[in-house]
C-alpha positions, 0 to 999 in steps of 0.5 A: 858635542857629545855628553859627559861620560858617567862614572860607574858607581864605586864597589862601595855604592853597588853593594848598598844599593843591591839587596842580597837575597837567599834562595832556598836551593841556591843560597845567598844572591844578588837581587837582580837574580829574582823576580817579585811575584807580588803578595803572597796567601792571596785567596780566590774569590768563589767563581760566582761572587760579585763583580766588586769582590772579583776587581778587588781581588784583581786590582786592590792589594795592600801596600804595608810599611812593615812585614809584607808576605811575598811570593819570589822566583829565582828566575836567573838561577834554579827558577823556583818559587819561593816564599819571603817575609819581607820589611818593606821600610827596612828591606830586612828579611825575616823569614824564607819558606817553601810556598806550600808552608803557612806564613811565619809568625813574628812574634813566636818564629813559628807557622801560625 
């Protein structure tokens, strides 16, 4: 016996479920065109530090409920990286800068 046939979600459901992000050179896409490259302005350890300080520049990251700095790639679409500052309870984007600039501060709308 074959299994049921799953509906398709409505147009309704697919637009909810899907974040529309705004690349710098491309404009406004479906998130499926990007790819999260983690947490952005991490800075790397001096070469000689301690085996703790380097596993935790590794492995330990911080997982916010708010305001989260972010590094992107347009991947299906122009392929550059970008910079994005993120809620990460709302999904609201706040700010989308290039990954040379400073991270923006939210109080003033400017680079720290």
């Amino acid at each position: 016996m074959k299994p049921p046939l799953l509906e398709s979600p409505t147009e309704s459901n697919a637009d909810q479920a899907m974040m529309i992000l705004r690349c710098p050179w491309c404009g406004e896409r479906p998130e499926n065109e990007f790819h999260c490259g983690g947490t952005s302005h991490i800075q790397r350890p001096a070469l000689d530090c301690s085996d703790e300080t380097w596993c935790d520049y590794l492995f330990n990251r911080d997982n916010p409920c708010g305001p989260h700095a972010e590094r992107w790639r347009h991947t299906f679409g122009c392929g550059q990286w970008f910079n994005m500052l993120r809620d990460t309870a709302t999904h609201e984007i706040h700010a989308v800068y290039a990954m040379t600039e400073a991270r923006p501060d939210l109080a003033t709308g400017n680079p720290p």
